[in-house]
N, C-alpha and C positions, 0 to 999 in steps of 0.2 A: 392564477392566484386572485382571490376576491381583494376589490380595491378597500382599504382602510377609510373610512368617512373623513371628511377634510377636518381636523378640529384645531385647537390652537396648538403653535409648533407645527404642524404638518398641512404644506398648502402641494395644494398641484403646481406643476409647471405648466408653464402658459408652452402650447402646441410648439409656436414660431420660436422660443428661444433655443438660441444655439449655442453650444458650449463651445470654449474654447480650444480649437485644434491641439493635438499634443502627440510627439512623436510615436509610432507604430511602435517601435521595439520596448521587447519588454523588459528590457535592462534599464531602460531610461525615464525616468519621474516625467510623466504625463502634467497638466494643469488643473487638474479633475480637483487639487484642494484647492485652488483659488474661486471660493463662494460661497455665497453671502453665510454669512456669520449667525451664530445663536442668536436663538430670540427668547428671552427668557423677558416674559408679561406676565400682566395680571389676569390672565385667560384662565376661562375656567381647567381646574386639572393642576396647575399649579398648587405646590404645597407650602403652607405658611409659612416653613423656612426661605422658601424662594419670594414669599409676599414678602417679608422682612426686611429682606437682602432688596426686593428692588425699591422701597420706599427708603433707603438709606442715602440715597444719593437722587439729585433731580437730575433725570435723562432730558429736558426738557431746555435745560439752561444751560449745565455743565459740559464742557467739550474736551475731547481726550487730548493731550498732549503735545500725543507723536502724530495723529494727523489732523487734528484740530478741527473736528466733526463734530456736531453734537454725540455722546453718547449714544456707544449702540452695545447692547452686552455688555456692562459695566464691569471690571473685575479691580480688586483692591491688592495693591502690595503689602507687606507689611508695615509699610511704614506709614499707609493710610491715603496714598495717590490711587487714583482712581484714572482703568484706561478702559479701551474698546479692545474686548476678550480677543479678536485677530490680529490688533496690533502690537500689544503684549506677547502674545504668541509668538508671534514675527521676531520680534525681538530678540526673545529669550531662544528662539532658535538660531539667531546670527551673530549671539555674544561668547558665545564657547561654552563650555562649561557652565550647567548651571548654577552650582556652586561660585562658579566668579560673579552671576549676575548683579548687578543692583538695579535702584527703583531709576529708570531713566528721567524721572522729573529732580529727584531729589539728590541721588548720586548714592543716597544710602545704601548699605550692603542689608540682606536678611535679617533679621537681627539675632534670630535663635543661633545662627554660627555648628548650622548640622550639616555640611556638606550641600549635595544635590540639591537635595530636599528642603535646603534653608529659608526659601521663599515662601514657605509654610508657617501659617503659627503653630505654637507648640500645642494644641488640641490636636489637629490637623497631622502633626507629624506625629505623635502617639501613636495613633490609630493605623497610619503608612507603618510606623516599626512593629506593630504588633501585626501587622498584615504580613510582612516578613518574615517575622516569626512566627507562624502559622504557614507558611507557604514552604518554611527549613523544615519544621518540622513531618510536613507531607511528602517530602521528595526526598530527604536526604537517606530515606531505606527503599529499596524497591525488590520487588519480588519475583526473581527469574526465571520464571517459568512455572512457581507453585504459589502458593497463598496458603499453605497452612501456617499455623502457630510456629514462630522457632526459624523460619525459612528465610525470614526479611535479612538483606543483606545490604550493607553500607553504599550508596552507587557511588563514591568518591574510591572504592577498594577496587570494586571489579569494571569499573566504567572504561573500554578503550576508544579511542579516538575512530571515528564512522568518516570513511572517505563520503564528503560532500562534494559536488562541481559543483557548478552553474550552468543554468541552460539546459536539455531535453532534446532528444529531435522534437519536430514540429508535426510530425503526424504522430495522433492520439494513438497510444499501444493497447490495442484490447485483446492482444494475445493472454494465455498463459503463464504466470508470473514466475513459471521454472523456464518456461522458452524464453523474457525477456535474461533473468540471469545470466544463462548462454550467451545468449547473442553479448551481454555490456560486460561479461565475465575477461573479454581476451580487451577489451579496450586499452590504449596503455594510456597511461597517466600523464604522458607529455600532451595529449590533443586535449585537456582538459583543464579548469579552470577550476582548481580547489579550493575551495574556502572552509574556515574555520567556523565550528557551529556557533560560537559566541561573537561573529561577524558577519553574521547573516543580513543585517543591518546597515554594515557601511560598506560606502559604493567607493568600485576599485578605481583607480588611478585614473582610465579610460572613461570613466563617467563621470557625469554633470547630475547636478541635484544631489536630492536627498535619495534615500528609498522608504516610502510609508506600507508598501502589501509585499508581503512573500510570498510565494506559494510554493513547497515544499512536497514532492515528488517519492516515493519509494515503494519497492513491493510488501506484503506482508512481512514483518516481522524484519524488517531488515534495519532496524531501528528509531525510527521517525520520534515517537512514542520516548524511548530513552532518550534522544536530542533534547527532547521539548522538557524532559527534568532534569536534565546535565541545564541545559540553558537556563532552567529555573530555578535550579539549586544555586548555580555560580552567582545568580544576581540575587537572590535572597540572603549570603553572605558576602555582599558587598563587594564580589570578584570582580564582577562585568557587568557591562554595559547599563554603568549608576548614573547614567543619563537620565536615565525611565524613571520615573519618579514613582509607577504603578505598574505591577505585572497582574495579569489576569490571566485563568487558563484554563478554557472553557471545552469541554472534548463534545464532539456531537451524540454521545448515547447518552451523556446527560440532558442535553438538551432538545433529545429525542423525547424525554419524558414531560416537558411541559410545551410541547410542539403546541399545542390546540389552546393553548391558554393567552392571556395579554400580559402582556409584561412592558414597561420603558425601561430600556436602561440603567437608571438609576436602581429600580426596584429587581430588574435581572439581576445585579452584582448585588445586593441584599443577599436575595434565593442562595445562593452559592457562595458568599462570604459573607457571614453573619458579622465576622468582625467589623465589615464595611459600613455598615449601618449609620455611622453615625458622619457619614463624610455628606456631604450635601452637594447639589447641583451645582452652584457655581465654583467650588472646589474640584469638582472632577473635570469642569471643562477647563482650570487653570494649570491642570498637571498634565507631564506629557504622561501618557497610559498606553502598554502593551499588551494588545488582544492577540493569544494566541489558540486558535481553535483545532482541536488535533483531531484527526478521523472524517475529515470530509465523506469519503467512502462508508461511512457508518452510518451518513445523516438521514433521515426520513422528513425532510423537511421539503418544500418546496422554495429552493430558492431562483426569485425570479427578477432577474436584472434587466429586465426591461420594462419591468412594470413604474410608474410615473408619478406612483406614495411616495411623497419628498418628506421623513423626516431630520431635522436639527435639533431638538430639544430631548434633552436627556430625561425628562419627566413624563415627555407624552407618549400612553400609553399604545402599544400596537400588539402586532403578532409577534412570532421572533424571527420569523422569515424576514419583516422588510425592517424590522431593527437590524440584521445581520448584512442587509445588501446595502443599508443607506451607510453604516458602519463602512463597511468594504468600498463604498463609492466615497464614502469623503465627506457626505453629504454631518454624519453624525460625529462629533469629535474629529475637525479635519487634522488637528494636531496627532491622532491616536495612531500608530505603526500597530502593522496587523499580520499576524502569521497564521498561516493556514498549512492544513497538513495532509496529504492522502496518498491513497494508489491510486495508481495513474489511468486506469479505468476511469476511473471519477473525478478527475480534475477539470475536466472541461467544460464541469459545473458552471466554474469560477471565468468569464471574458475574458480575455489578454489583454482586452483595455482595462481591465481593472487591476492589474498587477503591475507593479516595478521590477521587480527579480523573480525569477522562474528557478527554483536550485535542486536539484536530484540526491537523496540518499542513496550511495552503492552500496552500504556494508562495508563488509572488511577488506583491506585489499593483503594479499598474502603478507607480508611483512604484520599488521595489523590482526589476522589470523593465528599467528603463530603467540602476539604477545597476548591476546586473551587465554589462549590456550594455558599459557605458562602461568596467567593468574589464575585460572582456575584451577590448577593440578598442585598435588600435593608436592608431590617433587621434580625437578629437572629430571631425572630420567623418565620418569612419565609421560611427563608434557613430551619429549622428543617421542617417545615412541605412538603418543596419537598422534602428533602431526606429521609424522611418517608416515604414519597405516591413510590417513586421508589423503596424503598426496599421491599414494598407488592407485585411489579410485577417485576416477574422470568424473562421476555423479557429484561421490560426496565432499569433493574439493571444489566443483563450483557453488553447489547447495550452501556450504562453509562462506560464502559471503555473506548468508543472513543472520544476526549473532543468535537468531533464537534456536537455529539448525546447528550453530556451534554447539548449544547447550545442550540441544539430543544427542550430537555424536559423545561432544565431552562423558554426559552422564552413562553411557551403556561401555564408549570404552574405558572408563575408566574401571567400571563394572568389572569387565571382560576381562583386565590386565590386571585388576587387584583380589580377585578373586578363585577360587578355584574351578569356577564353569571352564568347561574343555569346550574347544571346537573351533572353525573357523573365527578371524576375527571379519566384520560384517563389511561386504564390499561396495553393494547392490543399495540403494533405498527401501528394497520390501525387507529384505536382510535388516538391516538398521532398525527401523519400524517395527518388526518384530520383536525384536529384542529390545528395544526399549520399550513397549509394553510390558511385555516377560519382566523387563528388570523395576516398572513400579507395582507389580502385582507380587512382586517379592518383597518389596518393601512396606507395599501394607500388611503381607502378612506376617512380614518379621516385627512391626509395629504394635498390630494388635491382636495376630494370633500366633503367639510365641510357641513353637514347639517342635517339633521334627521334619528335617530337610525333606520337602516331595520334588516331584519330579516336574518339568515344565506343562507338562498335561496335566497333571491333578493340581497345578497353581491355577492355571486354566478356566479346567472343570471347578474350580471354588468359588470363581467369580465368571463366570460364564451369562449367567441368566443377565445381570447387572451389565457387561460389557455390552452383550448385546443391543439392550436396547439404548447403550450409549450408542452403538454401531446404528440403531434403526435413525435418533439423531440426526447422525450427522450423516446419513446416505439420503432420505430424508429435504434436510436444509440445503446439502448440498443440489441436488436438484434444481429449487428454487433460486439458487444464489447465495442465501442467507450464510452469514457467518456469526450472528450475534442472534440469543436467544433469550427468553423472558419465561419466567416459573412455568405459566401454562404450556408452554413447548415441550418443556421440561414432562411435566404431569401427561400429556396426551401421548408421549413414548413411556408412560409407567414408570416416570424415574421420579424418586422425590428428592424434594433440595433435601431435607436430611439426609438421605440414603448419600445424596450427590457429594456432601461437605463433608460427612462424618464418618458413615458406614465405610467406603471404600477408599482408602490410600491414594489408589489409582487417580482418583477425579482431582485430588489437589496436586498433583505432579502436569495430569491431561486438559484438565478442564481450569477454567481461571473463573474466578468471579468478582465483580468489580462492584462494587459498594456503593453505592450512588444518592442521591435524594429524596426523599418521601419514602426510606426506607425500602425502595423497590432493586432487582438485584437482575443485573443484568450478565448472561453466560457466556464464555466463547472459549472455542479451543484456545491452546497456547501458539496452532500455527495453522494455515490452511492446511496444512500436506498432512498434519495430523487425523484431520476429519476426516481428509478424503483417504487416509488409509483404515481409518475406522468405518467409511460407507465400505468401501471396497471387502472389508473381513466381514460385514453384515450379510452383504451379496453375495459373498460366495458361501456364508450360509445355507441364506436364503436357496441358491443352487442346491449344495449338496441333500438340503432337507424339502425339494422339491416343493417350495414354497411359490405355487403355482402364480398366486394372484399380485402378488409381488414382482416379481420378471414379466408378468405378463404388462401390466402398468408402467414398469420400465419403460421395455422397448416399443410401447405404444404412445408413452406420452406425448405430447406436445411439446415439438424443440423450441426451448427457450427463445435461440436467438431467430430462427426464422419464421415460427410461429405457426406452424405447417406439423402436421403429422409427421412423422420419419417413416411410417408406413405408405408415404404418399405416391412414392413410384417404386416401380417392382427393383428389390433389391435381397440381399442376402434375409432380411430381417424376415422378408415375406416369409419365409421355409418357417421358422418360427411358429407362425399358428395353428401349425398343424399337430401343433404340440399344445397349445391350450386348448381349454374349452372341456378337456379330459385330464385326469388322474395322470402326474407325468411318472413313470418310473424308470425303465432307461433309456429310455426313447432318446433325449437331450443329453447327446453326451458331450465329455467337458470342452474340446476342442468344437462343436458348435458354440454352445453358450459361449467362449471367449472371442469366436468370430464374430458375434453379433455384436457385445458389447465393444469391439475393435471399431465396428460402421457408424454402431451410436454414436461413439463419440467422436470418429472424423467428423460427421454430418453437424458436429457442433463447430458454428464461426469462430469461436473466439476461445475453445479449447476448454474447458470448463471440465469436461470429463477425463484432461488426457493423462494425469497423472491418477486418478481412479483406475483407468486403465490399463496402468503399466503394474498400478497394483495389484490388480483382480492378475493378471502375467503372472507377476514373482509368487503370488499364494499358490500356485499349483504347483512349486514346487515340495520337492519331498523335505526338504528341511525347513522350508519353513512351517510345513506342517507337524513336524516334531515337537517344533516352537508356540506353535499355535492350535494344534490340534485336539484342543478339546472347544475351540470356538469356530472353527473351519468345517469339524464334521467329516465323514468318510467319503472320499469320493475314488473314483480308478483312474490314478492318475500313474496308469504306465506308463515304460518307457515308450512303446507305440504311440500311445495318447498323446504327450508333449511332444513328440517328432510331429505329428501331425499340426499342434497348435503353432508350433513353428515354420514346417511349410507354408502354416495358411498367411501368419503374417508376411512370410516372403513373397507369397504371390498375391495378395491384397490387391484390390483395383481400388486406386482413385481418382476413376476418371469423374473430372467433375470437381475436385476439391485441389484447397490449395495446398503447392508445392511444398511448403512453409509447416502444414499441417501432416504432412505425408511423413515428417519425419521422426513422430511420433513411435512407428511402426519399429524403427530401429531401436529409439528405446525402449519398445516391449522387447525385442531379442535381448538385450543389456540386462533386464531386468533378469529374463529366465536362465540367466550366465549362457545364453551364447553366441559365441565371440567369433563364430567361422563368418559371417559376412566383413567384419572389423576383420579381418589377419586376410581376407583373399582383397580386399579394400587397399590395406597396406602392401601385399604384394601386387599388385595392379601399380600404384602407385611409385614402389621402386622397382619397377621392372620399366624398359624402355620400349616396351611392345603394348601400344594403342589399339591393338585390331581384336582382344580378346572381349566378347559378346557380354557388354554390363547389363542384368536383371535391373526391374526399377529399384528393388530394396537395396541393389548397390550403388544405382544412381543417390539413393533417399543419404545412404550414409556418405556415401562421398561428398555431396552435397556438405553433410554435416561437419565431417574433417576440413573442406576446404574453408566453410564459414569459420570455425571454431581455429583456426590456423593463426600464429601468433604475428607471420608472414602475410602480408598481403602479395598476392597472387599478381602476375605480372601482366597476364591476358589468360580469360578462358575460352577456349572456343570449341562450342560444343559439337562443331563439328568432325572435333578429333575423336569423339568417343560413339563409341562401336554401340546401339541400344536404342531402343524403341522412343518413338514422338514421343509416350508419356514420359520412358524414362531422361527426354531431353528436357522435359517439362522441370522434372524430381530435380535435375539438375543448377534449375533459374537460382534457388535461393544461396548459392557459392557466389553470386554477383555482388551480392554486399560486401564482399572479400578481393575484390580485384579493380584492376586500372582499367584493365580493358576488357570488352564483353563481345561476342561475336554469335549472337543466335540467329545464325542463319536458317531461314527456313527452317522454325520448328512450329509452327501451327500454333504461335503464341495466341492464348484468348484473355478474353477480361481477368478470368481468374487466377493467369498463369500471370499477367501482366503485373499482379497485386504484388508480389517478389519483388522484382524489379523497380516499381515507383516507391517502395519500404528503402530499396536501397540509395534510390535516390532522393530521398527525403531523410537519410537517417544521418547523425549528426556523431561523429562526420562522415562526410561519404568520400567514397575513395575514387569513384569510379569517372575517368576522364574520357574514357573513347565506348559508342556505344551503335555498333549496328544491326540493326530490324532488318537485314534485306528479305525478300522474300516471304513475310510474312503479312496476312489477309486481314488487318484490324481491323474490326468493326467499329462504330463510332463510340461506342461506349468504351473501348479500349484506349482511342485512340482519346479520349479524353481525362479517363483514369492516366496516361502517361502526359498529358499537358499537367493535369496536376504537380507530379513529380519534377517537370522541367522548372515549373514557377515555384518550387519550393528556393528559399531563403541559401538552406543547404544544400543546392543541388551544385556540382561544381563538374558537371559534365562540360567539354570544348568540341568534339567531334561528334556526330549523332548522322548516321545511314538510315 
């Protein structure tokens, strides 16, 4: 990051100064706000309301109070005593309630008699009440999953309570944010530390200090976003935490939009609350003020916490990079408590020295589940019979902790059971996904083209052309990573924001658009898993309509996370080429194509493709193409054909990838309903005969039942089960699930080892007894597993 010119308010720090030591953990208030104090001069940059303010009082002769220092940062009470802006501070933070405060020279109380806030004069608090009310007014409707006209709904009616903890493991999760589900889905709530989201703020019993940074943890859609306007709504009617004298609440796609610009602080909060305008620099440093910024993982910013631009002054201008770090450091407003918000990909942004509380959003926990449900449904027979039909399927009952996944299942079964469509009710994620498109492409056309009932292919074919190149989108972005999009993205797949708002139904149900500043309009699905079932319907267009140059750029691209061709060493994909370069016609048939896209997306580190994948799976089935079949296109998907796509996933090789990733494969069988690996899994498992020969894809799923198991496992020792070194391999990630581990002699490598140090680093871990005999670590392994011993959470006693 380019350094900012030293100007007034913003000095460097001299090389040799050292901060004051401050405890490691990050539940404990570090010393990072004990330093030096605002400087509010006659330096150039300062604004005549701040010349005013400091020629009112002589810093020169007058000395503060409570420490009897000349003036430094003068701030005034209302009763006209004059102190040093951190010792004030200090104060009014160790007298209780700000409301009880008075002037410590005089004894006088506030005199306006307005609660919290009474240390204000009454210009001052106007302008706080109106900021209030403007902040009720913005949160108290929110819009679940659509944004058209008519759809805003009260969040005080439909808002359920979001299990929060505290605390994270300590290795960063850049899996899959349907394979983190999984894994914290069977957690139980007794190893956990839950907090209320309107206490995110105050520190539990076992802690010392305040807490001034949070940093706040979740997968998409799992709530984060809802938290931060429940939080904001309760304190703009005077619920909670009327401590604060100022809420701010700043998401990063807006502040994507003036990234390149300068702005100070003062003049930021202008930009984005015009009602603020009129509050002035030494007022904002006299109130305590709550920064809450949402969407870390959206930011395009560079934030760079090691860089040595020291600013304190709320006037002088910078970038908003090192306004946001000197903010987070203490360095800016050290009174200001600061919320941060993201997926956990992208947290580790933010230092650990820089945070006080680390707290995780899980979603709903079943109990929590079942009362959304019951608000949303028109009647108690309803609500029972969908959270029935979700608790039959193992997908959509974990999926069901993200409330935006609630709102897909809620909207199609409610469909499904109050309507007259016959047919299965949806078990599978591409089932579901299906059908909830099918059911907003019905609803636009019962909105604006009212007239006789068609059939699910001719809703289809009406909006085909248009779906699609929503589908080019987000197959497209997804690639890249991207989940937020900007008009010309839009325009370069042929979609226009008319078309996007207006013409189609479908986009304000699918698509959200978020309103932002300088009129600029920023895009994103309502959930990842929506996009990637929209690349994945594009793709297997693109397939059936032998859209040569497209699959050919797939599977040639350049893999994101390793940055390497995937054509790089001879594998499945190779066979592939012999198929471009020429006219394909049935050369590719469907069971290759889904092989290939099967290797794409193992060869991805951090799983990016896997649930594209399990979709591109369930499309080749025959119902869903009933469902979808006028965007899917014709292809031969006999019964021969899907026997074979299924062999191929059961015999998949992946040698070479992690164990962790491999299990992927089982749920593309899930997807294409079949269940014979799961039922000979289950028989294996109640049978007391060990000797019968496990495939790796039975390794992959047993693996997954023993993980997924509500029971922790007492000891596994893979030396009981009858199956191949890889399949011993498929088997490491059940280790997270037991006391005791026994891999004897299975040819553990670096990659296989990565399981294992997960489980000993994940919080909590269960696993107390752990023997390596006989196997050859190399030194890289061998220090991948020192890792996991020196985690915090590792609570291993025995180690062979």
């Amino acid at each position: 990051m380019t350094e900012v010119q030293q100007m007034s308010g913003c000095v460097e720090e001299d090389e040799d100064r050292a901060e004051s030591p401050g405890p490691s953990g990050l539940s404990v208030k570090s010393n990072r706000s004990m330093r030096q104090p605002y400087n509010f001069s006659h330096e150039p940059g300062a604004s005549e309301t701040k010349h005013k303010f400091a020629v009112s009082v002589d810093k020169q002769t007058s000395r503060c109070p409570l420490c009897q220092d000349v003036l430094k940062d003068p701030v005034s009470t209302s009763c006209g005593h004059w102190f040093c802006r951190r010792c004030i501070s200090s104060y009014r933070d160790q007298s209780g309630p700000p409301g009880d405060s008075c002037c410590p020279q005089c004894g006088q109380r506030p005199r306006t008699g307005r609660g919290p806030q009474s240390i204000f004069d009454v210009g001052l608090q106007k302008v706080l009440d109106e900021h209030k009310i403007s902040l009720r007014s913005r949160f108290e409707h929110v819009t679940e999953g659509t944004e058209g006209t008519g759809s805003r709904t009260l969040l005080n009616r439909i808002f359920t309570e979001l299990y929060i903890t505290e605390g994270q493991s300590e290795e960063v999760n850049t899996q899959h944010e349907v394979m983190q589900l999984e894994t914290t889905s069977k957690k139980k709530t007794v190893q956990d530390t839950p907090i209320k989201c309107c206490d995110i703020f105050k520190a539990l019993l076992v802690q010392q200090g305040s807490i001034r940074v949070v940093l706040t943890n979740g997968v998409a859609g799992v709530g984060k976003t809802f938290s931060v306007q429940k939080f904001t709504l309760d304190w703009a009617e005077g619920l909670e935490n009327q401590d604060v004298n100022l809420l701010i609440v700043l998401s990063f796609r807006e502040l994507n939009l003036i990234r390149d610009q300068q702005h100070s602080l003062l003049t930021l909060l202008h930009v984005f609350y015009p009602t603020l305008e009129k509050v002035r620099a030494e007022e904002l440093a006299v109130c305590k003020p709550l920064f809450i910024f949402d969407g870390l993982d959206e930011s395009r910013l560079l934030l760079d916490f090691s860089s040595r631009t020291l600013v304190s002054d709320v006037t002088h201008r910078s970038s908003v990079n090192v306004l946001l770090t000197n903010l987070i450091h203490g360095n800016l407003l050290p009174s200001a408590l600061v919320w941060i918000t993201s997926r956990p990909a992208a947290a580790n942004q933010i230092p650990p020295t820089c945070v006080d509380r680390v707290t995780e959003v899980r979603g709903f926990t079943d109990d929590q589940k079942d009362e959304y449900f019951r608000k949303r449904s028109r009647t108690e027979d309803l609500s029972s019979r969908i959270i029935s039909h979700v608790k039959t399927s193992r997908s959509l009952h974990i999926m069901c902790q993200v409330p935006v996944f609630c709102w897909i299942s809620a909207t199609v079964l409610e469909h499904m059971l109050t309507t007259e469509q016959r047919g299965e009710l949806p078990k599978t994620l591409t089932d579901l996904y299906s059908h909830f498109l099918l059911v907003q492409t019905e609803r636009k056309k019962n909105k604006y083209d009212k007239g006789h009932e068609t059939s699910p292919r001719e809703l289809m074919e009406a909006d085909k052309d248009f779906l699609l190149k929503l589908g080019r989108l987000a197959f497209e972005h997804l690639q890249k990573g991207d989940i937020m999009f900007y008009q010309e993205d839009l325009e370069r797949c042929g979609l226009s924001v008319t078309e996007a708002s207006v013409y189609s139904g479908v986009c304000t149900e699918i698509f959200r658009r978020e309103s932002v500043i300088f009129q600029k309009s920023v895009y994103c699905f309502v959930h990842l898993s929506v996009q990637e079932f929209l690349a994945a319907v594009y793709m297997f267009h693109c397939y059936t309509n032998r859209k040569t140059e497209v699959l050919q750029d797939f599977f040639r691209q350049e893999d994101k996370d390793r940055k390497t061709e995937v054509l790089r060493k001879p594998n499945f994909i190779n066979k592939l080429s012999s198929f471009f370069g020429r006219k394909m016609e049935s050369d590719l048939s469907l069971d290759v194509f889904l092989k290939a896209a099967m290797e794409k997306s193992l060869q991805s580190e951090n799983g990016h493709l896997d649930l594209f994948v399990r979709f591109l799976h369930g499309l080749c089935l025959e119902s869903n193409h009933r469902l979808l079949g006028g965007l899917l296109g014709q292809t031969q998907n006999s019964p021969e054909i899907i026997q074979r796509v299924i062999e191929n996933l059961k015999e998949m090789n992946t040698e070479n990838i992690s164990p962790d990733r491999s299990i992927n494969i089982f749920h593309c069988l899930t997807e294409m309903n079949d269940q014979s690996v799961h039922q000979e899994i289950q028989e294996f498992m109640n049978s007391k005969n060990r000797e019968q020969r496990l495939s790796e894809i039975h390794c992959s799923a047993l693996a997954y039942m023993l993980q997924m198991s509500e029971e922790v496992l007492d000891e596994l020792d893979l030396s009981q089960y009858n199956t191949s070194v890889q399949g011993k391999q498929r088997l490491i990630p059940a280790v997270s699930n037991c006391r005791k581990a026994r891999l004897i002699n299975c040819s553990l490598t670096e990659i296989s080892c990565s399981s294992l140090v997960s489980a000993l680093k994940s919080n909590p871990s269960h696993l107390r007894d752990l023997d390596l005999s006989l196997n050859h670590l190399q030194d890289s392994g061998v220090k991948l597993l020192c890792s996991g011993l020196e985690s915090p959470h590792c609570r291993l006693e025995t180690l062979w």
